[in-house]
N, CA, C and O of each residue as an XYZ file, in Angstrom:
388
protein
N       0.839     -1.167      0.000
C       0.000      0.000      0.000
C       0.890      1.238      0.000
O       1.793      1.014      0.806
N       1.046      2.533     -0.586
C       1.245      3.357     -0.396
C       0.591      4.973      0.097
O      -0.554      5.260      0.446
N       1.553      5.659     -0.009
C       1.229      6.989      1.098
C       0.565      7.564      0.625
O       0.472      7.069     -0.498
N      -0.245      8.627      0.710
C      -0.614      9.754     -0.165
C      -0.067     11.260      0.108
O       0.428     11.658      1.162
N      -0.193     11.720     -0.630
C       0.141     13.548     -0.665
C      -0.853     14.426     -0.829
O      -1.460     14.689     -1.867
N      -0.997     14.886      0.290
C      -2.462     15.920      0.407
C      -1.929     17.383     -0.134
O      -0.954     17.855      0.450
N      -2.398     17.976     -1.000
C      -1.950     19.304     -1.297
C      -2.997     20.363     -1.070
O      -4.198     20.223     -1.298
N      -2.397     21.454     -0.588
C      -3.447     22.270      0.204
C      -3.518     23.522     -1.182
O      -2.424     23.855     -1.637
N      -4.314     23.928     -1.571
C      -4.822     24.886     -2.290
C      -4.299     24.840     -3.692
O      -4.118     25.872     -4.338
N      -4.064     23.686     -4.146
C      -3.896     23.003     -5.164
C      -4.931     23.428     -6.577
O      -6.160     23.467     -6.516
N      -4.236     23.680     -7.634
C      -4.955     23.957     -8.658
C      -6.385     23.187     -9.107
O      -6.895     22.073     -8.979
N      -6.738     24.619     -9.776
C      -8.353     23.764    -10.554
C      -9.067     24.282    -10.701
O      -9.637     25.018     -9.895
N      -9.392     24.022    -12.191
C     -10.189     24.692    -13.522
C     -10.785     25.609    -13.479
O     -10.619     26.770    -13.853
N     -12.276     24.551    -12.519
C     -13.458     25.992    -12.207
C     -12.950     27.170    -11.608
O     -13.510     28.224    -11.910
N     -11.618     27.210    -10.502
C     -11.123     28.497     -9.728
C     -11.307     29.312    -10.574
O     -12.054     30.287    -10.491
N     -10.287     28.824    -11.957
C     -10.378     29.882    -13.056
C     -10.997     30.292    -13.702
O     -10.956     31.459    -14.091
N     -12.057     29.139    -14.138
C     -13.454     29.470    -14.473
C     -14.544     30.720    -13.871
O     -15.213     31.589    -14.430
N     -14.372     30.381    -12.690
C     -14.920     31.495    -11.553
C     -14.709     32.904    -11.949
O     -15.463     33.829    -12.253
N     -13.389     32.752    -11.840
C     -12.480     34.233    -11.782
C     -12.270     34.708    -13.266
O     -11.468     35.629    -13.416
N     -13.041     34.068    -14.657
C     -13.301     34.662    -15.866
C     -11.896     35.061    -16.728
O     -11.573     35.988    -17.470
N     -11.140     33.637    -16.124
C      -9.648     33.668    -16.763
C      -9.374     32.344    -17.573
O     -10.080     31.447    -17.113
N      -8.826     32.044    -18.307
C      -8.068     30.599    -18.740
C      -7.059     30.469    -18.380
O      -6.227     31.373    -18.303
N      -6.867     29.147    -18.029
C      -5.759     28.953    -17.169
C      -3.966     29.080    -17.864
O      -3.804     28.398    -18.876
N      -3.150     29.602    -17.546
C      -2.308     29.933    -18.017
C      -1.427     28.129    -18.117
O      -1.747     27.116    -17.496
N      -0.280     28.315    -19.138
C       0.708     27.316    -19.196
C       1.336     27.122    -18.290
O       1.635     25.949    -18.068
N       1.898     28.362    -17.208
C       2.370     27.857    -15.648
C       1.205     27.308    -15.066
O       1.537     26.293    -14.453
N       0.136     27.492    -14.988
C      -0.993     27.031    -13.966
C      -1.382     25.544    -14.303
O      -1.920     24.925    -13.385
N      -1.144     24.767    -15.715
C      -1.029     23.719    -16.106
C       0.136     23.122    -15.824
O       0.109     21.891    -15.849
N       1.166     23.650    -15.560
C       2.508     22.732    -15.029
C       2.438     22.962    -13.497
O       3.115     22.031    -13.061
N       2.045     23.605    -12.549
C       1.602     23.495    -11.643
C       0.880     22.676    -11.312
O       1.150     21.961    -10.347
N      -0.430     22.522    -12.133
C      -1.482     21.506    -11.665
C      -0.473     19.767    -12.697
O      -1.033     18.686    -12.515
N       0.175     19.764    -13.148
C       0.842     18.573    -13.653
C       2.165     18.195    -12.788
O       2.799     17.221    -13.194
N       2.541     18.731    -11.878
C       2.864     18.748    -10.870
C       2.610     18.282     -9.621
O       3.574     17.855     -8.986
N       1.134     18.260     -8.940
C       0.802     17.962     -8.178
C       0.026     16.394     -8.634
O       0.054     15.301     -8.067
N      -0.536     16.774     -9.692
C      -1.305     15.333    -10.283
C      -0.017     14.359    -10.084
O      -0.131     13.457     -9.255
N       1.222     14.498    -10.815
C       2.623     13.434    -10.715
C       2.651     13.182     -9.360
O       2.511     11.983     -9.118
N       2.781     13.878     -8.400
C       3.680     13.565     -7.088
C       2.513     12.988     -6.501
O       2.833     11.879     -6.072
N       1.438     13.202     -6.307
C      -0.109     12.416     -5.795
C      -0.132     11.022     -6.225
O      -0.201     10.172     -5.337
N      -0.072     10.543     -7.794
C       0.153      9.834     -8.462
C       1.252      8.924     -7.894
O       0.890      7.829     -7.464
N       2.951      9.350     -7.826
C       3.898      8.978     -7.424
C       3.743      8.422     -6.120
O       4.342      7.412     -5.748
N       2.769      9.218     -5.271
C       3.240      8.748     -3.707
C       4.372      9.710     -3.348
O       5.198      9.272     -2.547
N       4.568     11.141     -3.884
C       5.585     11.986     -3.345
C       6.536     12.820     -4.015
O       6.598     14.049     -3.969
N       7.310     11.980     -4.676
C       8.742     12.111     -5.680
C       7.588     13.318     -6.898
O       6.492     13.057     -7.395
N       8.427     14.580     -7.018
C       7.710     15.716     -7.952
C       8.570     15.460     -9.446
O       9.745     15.092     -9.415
N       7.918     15.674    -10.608
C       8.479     15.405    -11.934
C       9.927     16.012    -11.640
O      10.302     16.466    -10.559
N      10.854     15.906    -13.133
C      12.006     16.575    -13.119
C      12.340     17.677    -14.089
O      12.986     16.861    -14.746
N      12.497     18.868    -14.824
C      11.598     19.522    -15.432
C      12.374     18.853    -16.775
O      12.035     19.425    -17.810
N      13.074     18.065    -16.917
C      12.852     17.409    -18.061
C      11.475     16.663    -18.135
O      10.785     16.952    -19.113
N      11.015     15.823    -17.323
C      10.027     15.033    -17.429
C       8.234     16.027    -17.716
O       7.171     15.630    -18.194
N       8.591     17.176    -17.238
C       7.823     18.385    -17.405
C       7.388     18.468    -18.757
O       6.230     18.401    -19.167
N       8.918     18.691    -19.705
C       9.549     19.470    -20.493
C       9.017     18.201    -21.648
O       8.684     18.547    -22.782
N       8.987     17.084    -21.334
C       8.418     15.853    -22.401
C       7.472     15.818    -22.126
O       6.876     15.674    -23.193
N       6.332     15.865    -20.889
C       4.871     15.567    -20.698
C       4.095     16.927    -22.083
O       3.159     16.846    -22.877
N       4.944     17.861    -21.802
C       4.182     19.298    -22.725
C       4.422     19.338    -23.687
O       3.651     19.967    -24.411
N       5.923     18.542    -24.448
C       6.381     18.622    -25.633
C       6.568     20.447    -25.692
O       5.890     21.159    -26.433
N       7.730     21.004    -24.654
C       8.302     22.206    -24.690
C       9.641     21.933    -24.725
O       9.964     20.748    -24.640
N      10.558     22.832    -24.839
C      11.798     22.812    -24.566
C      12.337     22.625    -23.097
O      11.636     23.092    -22.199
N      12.859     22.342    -22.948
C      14.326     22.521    -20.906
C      14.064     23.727    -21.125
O      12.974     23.983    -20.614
N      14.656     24.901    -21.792
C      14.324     26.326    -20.894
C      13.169     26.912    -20.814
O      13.085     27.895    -20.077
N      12.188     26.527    -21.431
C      11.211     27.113    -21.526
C       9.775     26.733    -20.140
O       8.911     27.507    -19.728
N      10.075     25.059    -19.689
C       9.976     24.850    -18.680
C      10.373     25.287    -17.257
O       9.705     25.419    -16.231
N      11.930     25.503    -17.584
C      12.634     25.700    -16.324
C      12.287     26.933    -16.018
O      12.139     27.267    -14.842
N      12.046     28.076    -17.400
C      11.557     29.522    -17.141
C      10.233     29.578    -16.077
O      10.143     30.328    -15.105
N       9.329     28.677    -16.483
C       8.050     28.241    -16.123
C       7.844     28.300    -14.328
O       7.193     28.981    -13.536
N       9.061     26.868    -14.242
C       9.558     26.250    -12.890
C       9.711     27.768    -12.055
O       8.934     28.278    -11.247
N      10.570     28.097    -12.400
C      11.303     29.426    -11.869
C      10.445     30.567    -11.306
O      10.596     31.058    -10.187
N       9.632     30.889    -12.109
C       8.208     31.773    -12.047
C       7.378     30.848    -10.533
O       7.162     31.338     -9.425
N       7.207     30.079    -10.787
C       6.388     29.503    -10.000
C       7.572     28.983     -8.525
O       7.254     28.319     -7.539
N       7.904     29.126     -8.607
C       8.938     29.118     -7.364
C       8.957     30.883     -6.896
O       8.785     31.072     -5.691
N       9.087     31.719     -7.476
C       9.328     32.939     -7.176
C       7.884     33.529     -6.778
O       7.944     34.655     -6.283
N       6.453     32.914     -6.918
C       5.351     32.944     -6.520
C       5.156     32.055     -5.409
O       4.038     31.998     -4.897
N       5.905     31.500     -5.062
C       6.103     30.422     -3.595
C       4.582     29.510     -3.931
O       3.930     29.344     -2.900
N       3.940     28.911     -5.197
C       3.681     27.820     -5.962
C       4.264     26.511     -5.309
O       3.910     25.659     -4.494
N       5.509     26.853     -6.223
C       6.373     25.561     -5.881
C       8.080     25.773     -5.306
O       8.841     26.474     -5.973
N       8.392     25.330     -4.469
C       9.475     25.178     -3.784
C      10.726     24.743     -4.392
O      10.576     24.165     -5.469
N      12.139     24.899     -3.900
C      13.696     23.470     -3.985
C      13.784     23.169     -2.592
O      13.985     23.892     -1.617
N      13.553     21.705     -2.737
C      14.286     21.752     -1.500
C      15.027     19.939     -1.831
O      14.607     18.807     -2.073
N      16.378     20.675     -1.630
C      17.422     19.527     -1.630
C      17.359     18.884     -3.180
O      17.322     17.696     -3.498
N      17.358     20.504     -4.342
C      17.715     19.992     -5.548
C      16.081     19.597     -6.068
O      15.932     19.591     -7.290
N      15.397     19.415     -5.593
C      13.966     18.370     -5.790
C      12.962     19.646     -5.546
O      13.121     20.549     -4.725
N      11.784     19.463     -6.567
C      10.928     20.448     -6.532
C       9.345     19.767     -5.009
O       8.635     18.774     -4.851
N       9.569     20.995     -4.360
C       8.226     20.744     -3.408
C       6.933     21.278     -3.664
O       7.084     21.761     -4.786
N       5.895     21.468     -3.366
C       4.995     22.027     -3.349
C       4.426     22.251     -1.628
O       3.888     21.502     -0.813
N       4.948     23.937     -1.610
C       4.742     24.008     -0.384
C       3.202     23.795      0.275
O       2.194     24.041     -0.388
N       3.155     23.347      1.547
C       1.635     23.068      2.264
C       1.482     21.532      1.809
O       0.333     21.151      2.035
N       2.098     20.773      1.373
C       1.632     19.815      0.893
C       2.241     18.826      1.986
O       3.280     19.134      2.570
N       1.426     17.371      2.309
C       1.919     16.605      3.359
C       1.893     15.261      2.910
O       0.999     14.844      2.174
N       3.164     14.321      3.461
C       2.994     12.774      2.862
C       2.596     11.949      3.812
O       3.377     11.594      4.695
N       1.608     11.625      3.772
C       0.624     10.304      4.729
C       1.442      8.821      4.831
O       1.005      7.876      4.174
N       2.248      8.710      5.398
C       2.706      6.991      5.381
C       1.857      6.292      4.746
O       0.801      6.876      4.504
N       1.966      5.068      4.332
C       0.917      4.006      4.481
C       0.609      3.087      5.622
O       1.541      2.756      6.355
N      -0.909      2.527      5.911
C      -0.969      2.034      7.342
C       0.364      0.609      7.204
O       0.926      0.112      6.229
N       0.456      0.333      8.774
C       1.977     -0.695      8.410
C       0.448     -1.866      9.097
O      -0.299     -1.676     10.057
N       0.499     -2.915      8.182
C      -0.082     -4.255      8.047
C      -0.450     -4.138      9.971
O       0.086     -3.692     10.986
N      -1.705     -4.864      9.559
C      -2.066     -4.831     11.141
C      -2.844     -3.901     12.125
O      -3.735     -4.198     12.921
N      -2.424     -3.023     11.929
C      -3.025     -1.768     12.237
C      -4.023     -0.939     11.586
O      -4.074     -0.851     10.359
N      -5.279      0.025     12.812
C      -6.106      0.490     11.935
C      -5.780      1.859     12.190
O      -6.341      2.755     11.561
């Protein structure tokens, strides 16, 4: 069984819908971001893996990355992209409820 990753104010659609905007190309690598590491059980894409999910270039991602780090979005920590507010749930260990 694995963990999950709860992300707190995590992207999505209708927000933007609401607010009478379309969602920008950072706000889609943001929300492709959190979908991976939820998905993963933790571990966040690498912005190569970004950079092939969108069929963009490395800098044009990393420009992306960068922006959204400088909006405190998304985090480094220890080389590895975070998404701050976000928490990893163990999985239960056999036996226990």
């Amino acid at each position: 069984m694995q963990g999950r990753r709860v992300f707190q104010g995590g992207w999505n659609a209708r927000y933007h819908a609401q607010r009478g905007r379309q969602p920008t190309r950072r706000d889609e690598i943001f929300a492709f971001v959190c979908r991976y590491a939820d998905e993963h059980s933790g571990p966040t894409p690498s912005i190569l893996e970004i950079a092939h999910h969108f069929e963009l270039a490395y800098g044009t991602v990393y420009g992306h990355v960068m922006r959204l780090i400088a909006e405190r979005r998304l985090a480094q920590q220890d080389g590895k992209l975070v998404v701050p507010g976000s928490a990893w749930t163990p999985p239960p260990v056999a036996g226990e409820h």
